[in-house]
N, C-alpha and C positions, 0 to 999 in steps of 0.2 A: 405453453409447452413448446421448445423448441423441436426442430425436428432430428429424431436420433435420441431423444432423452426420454430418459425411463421412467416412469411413474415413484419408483422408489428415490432419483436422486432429485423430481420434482417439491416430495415429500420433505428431503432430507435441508434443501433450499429455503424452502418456506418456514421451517423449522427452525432454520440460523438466521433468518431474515428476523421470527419473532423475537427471538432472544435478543438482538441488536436492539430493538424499538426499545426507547427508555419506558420506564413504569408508567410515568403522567399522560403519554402518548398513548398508552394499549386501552384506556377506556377504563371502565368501572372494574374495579377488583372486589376478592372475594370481603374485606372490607365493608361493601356495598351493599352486600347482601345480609349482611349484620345486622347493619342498619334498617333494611326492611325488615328483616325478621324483629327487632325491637320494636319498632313500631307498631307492627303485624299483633303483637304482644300487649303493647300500651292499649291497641284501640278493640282487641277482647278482653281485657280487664275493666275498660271504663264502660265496655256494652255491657258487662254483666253486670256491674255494679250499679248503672242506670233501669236491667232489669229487675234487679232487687229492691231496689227503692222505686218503683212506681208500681212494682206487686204491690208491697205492704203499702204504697197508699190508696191501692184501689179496695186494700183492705182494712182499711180504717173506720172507725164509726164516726156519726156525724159529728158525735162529741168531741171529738178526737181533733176531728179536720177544723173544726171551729178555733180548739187552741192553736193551730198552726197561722190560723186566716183565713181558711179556704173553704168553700162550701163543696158540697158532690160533683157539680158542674165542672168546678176547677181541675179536681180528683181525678173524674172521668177521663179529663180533656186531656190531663201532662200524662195518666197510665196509659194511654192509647196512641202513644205518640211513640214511633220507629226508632228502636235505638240509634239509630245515629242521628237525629236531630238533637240537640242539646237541652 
């Protein structure tokens, strides 16, 4: 801030300063945020759907788990496991 300048035309400078900056220059745009948010999206749909399918196989009979391949152990071990590990 120069001296003798006002708060309003310091405002009004930096204001035309950003307009000048090209798009590629200013940094992430609202674009950006899109694109988190899709994400943000993708990675609650496949946590729910990881928690649906390790309920029902914690809820399965042994009968069940045998036509798969798997014993109770196995069962245990992938329904007990943090949705975000795969």
């Amino acid at each position: 801030m120069e001296a003798g300048e006002t708060l309003y035309e310091v405002a009004e400078t930096s204001d035309t300063a950003a307009a000048d900056v090209h798009p590629e220059d200013r940094g992430r745009t609202p674009n950006s945020l899109l694109t988190i948010l899709g994400w943000l999206g993708t990675a609650y749909r496949l946590g729910r759907t990881r928690y649906r399918q390790r309920r029902r196989l914690l809820e399965m009979d042994d009968r069940r788990l045998k036509d798969i391949g798997n014993n109770r152990e196995q069962a245990e071990r992938e329904g007990r496991k943090p949705l975000w590990k795969g």
